[in-house]
C-alpha positions in Angstrom: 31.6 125.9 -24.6 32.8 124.3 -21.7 35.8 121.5 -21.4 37.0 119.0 -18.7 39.7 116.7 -18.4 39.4 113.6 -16.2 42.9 111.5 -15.5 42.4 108.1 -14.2 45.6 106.2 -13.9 46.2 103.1 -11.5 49.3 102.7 -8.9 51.5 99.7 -10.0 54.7 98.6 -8.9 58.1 99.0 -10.8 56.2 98.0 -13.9 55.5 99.6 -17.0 52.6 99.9 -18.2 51.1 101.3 -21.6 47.0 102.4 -20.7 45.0 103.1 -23.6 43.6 107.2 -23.8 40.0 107.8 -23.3 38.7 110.6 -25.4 35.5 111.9 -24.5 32.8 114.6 -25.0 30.9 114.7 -21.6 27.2 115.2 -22.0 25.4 118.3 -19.5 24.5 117.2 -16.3 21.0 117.6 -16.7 20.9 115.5 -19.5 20.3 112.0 -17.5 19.9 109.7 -20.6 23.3 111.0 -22.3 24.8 111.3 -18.8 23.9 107.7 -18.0 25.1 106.2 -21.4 28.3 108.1 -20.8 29.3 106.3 -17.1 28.2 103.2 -19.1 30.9 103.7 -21.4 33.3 105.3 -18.8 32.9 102.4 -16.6 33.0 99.6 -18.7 36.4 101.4 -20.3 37.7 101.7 -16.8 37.2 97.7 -16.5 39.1 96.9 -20.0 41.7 99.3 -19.1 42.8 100.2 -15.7 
């Protein structure tokens, strides 16, 4: 079983700022339909939260 850890955090000035965790199993590569739903997911989280 493989794992990986992906840390996306945005710059901000002097401020403070709480980001929610993302918690996710990342499908195989070679899996395009699970792979696809996952950047979905990933990118709309990215919009809501960073």
């Amino acid at each position: 079983m493989r794992s990986s850890l992906l840390i996306l955090r945005r710059k901000v000035d002097n401020e403070k700022v709480t980001a929610q965790v993302l918690l996710a199993q990342i499908p195989e590569l070679s899996n395009k339909e699970d792979f696809s739903k996952f950047v979905s997911q990933l990118e709309t989280w990215k919009k809501e939260n960073l």
